[in-house]
C-alpha positions, 0 to 999 in steps of 0.5 A: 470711245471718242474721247477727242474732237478737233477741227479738220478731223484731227482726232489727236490723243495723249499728249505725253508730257515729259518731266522739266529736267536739264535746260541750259538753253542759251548756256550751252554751246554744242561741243567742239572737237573732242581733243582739241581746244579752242584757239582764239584769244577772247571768242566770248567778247567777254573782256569788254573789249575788241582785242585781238579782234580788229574792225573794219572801219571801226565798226565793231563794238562790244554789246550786252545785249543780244548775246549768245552766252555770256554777258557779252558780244560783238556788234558789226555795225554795217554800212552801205560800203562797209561790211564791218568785216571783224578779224583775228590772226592766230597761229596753226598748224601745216596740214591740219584741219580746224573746226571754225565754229560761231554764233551770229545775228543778223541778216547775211553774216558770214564766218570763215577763213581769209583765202579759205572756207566760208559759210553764212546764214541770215537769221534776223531774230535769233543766233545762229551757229555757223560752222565750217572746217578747213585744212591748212597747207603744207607750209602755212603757220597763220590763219585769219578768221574773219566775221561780217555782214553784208553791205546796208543789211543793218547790224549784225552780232557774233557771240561764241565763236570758236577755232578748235585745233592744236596751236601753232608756233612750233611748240613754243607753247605747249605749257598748259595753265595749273588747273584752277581751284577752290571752285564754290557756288556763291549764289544760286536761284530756281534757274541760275548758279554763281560761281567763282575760284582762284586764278590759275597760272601759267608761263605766258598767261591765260586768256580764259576759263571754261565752264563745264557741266560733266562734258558739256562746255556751258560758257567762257569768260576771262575773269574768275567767276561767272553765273550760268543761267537757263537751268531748270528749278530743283535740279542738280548739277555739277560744275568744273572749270578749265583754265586756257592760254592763248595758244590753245593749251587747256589745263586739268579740270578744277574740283567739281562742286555740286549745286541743285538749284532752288525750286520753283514755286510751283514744285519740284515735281516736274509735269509729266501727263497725259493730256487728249484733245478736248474742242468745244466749238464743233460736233458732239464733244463728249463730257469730259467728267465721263471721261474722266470717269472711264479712263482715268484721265486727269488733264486735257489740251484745250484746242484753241485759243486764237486771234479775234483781232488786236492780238486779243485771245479767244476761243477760236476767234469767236468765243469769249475766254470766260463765261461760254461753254470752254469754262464750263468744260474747265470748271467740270474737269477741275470740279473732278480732280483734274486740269487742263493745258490751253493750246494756242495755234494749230493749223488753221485760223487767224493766230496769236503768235503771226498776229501780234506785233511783237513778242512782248505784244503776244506775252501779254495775250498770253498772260490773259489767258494765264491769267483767267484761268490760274494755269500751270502750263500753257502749249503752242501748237506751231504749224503751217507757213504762219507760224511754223515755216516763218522763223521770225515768228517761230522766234517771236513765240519763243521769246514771248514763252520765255517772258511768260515762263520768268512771270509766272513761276513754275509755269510749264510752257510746251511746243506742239509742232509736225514731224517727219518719219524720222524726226524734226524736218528742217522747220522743226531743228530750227525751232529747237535751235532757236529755243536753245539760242533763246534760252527760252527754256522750254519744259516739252517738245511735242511732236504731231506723228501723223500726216507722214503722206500715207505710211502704213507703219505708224508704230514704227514711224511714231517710234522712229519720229521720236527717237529723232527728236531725241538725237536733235535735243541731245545734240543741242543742249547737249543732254543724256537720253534719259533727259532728252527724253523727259522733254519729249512729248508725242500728240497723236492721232485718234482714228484716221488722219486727214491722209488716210493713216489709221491709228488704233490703240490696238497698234500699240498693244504689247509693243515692246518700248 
């Protein structure tokens, strides 16, 4: 039975929509090197001030707004002869290899070593991290780590920046911080948890402390409270915190308190369906009551909601959101017992997210449609050069979904986008990569697994598709498997692909899982 039609002959099937569990976007950090610590002295900016930073041409500044983690950054304000150049000195150790890691906005930001290692990257719209090692020489007990932008290139920020190695000055500081206690929750919502503990002491003076959930370091600050936020509704965590001094040591990890989070108002229930494409606007698609009926099927993706200019959403550009045949559709799945997820995008067509001037421009189309119909989720399909290859726009639909997400509570927001035989191509690491630098907290990361370019195997290729893009969601927001996994979706392919790779139920027919 067809149970599916779409445009361009994509007869795509379940979308298997896992349940909203651990988001720590724009909280998390990915883990440094596991045994040692960082070394810089206020990395977060949270202090307020530059110290021991230091800025060419007085061009730096603390910013609350874009940050990384925290409540606080740093702001490089370039010039056309300045490249606002911001340093720290520390001490090292001889013959040692460092892990100098930052968060950095802006176009042309630099990170690196003076006289060493450097790497940079642009990225305008959202963090980056940049990463880079390097090796200290035989006799050298210094190491100036450097952050700028490029000349005329505007502003630049840096949030988050890190120097994992042992300290340096010969062990004159090898007395690590006492552990801090009395760690309590003092508030909490459906996405944030405040805490706060007693200070902690130490021989010289500690600089910072480190939030930890389980493994995973969240966030640093300099005072004796701190609120991590991007947490999912109804959701349990459990809290330590470690106090550091400026040469690296780390104390013991203070008492852990448990906190879950408040429930949203749509339930603590999670989103877990299988949705097959359902597209009114061409062909003979089928009634989705009989559907229904026959399959035991209760929601369906809606394909698609477009421009039909002025950043106005439509149903493909052309029919009206109520009224036409779409809300005919909507109003028998509902009238069975079901509901259904609009998908905006998709491969062809003139799109929201490319189309709309800014990402409070596409919120608000987003919200009309949320709006005409009462919705609990909501999918952007993010394809072709528009939307998916342009990380501008890939940032801008992040940023609209996180706004439509904190408006609508209990809203599940989704991202629909191609894959490789083994997991996200480079398009896709950055769509996550910016949804965590974002906290744009999305609930589902569905991949497309099909259009491989002819692969006979699409079990195995499906298979492996997935486990790839679990390994990249672990690997940024620092998740387990069984949690990376609850975020994963797979929108197939129902028959034939547009490059000959047939896909039957038959191949998924007592194969082991």
């Amino acid at each position: 039975m067809r149970i599916t039609q779409l445009r361009r002959s994509r007869h795509r099937f379940l979308a298997l929509l896992g349940t909203a569990a651990l988001a720590l976007a724009g909280a998390v950090a990915l883990p440094g090197t596991a045994q040692a610590a960082n070394i810089l002295t206020n990395p977060g900016f949270e202090t307020g001030s530059l110290s021991p930073w230091s800025c060419s041409g007085n061009l730096g500044s603390i910013v609350s707004s874009p940050v990384h983690g925290g409540a606080k950054a740093l702001a490089g304000a370039v010039s056309s002869s300045d490249n606002a150049q911001c340093t720290q000195t520390v001490s090292v150790q001889p013959n040692t290899t460092y892990s100098l890691k930052g968060w950095v906005r802006g176009s042309y930001v630099y990170l690196g070593v003076d006289g060493g290692a450097s790497t940079w990257t642009t990225s305008p719209s959202a963090y980056s991290q940049l990463s880079v090692s390097f090796t200290t020489g035989a006799s050298q007990t210094s190491a100036k780590i450097y952050v700028h932008g490029w000349y005329a290139q505007g502003t630049y920020y840096a949030d988050d920046i890190s120097l994992d190695g042992p300290g340096g000055g010969g062990g004159s500081d090898t007395q690590a911080p006492t552990a801090p206690t009395g760690l309590t929750s003092t508030g909490k919502t459906s996405s944030s948890v405040s805490l706060s503990w007693a200070a902690s002491s130490d021989n010289v003076g500690v600089t910072a402390y480190d939030i930890y959930s389980g493994s995973n370091q969240l966030l640093s600050v300099s005072g004796t409270s701190a609120t991590v936020s991007g947490l999912s509704a109804g959701t349990a965590y459990t809290f330590t915190v470690k106090a550091r001094d400026a040469a690296g040591n780390t104390s013991g990890a203070s008492n852990s308190v448990s906190v879950t989070t408040n429930s949203g108002s749509g339930g603590g229930t999670g989103f877990k369906q299988a949705a097959p494409y359902l597209y009114e606007g061409w062909g003979d698609p089928p009634n989705p009551a009989t559907v229904m009926n026959a399959t035991g099927v209760k929601w369906f993706t809606m394909a698609f909601v477009l421009d039909s200019g002025g950043c106005t959403p439509s149903w493909d550009s052309s029919r009206p959101l109520t009224g036409g045949v779409d809300q005919s559709a909507i109003n028998q799945i509902r009238s069975a017992g079901g509901d259904i997820v609009p998908s905006f995008g998709g491969w062809q067509g003139s799109k929201l997210g490319a189309n709309c001037s800014s990402a409070s421009a596409l919120a608000g189309a987003l919200q009309k449609v949320i709006d005409a119909y009462g919705l609990k989720a909501i999918d952007m399909d993010i394809e072709n050069t528009d939307e998916f290859e342009n990380e501008a726009v890939q940032a801008k639909i992040l940023t609209a979904l996180k706004t439509v997400k904190a408006n609508n509570p209990g809203l599940k927001t989704i991202v629909t986008f191609g894959t490789s035989t083994t997991g996200p191509t480079y398009y896709g690491n950055r769509l996550i990569e910016q949804a965590q630098s974002l906290n744009a907290n999305i609930d589902v990361f569905t991949i497309m697994p099909f259009d491989f370019g002819g692969g006979s195997d699409m079990y195995g290729n499906t298979v492996n598709a997935a486990e790839g893009l679990k390994a990249k969601l672990k690997s940024t927001f620092g998740w387990d498997d069984a949690t990376a996994y609850s975020h994963i979706g797979i929108s197939g392919m129902n028959g034939l692909s547009d490059q000959q790779e047939t896909t039957t139920p038959a191949i998924w027919t007592h194969k082991p899982v």
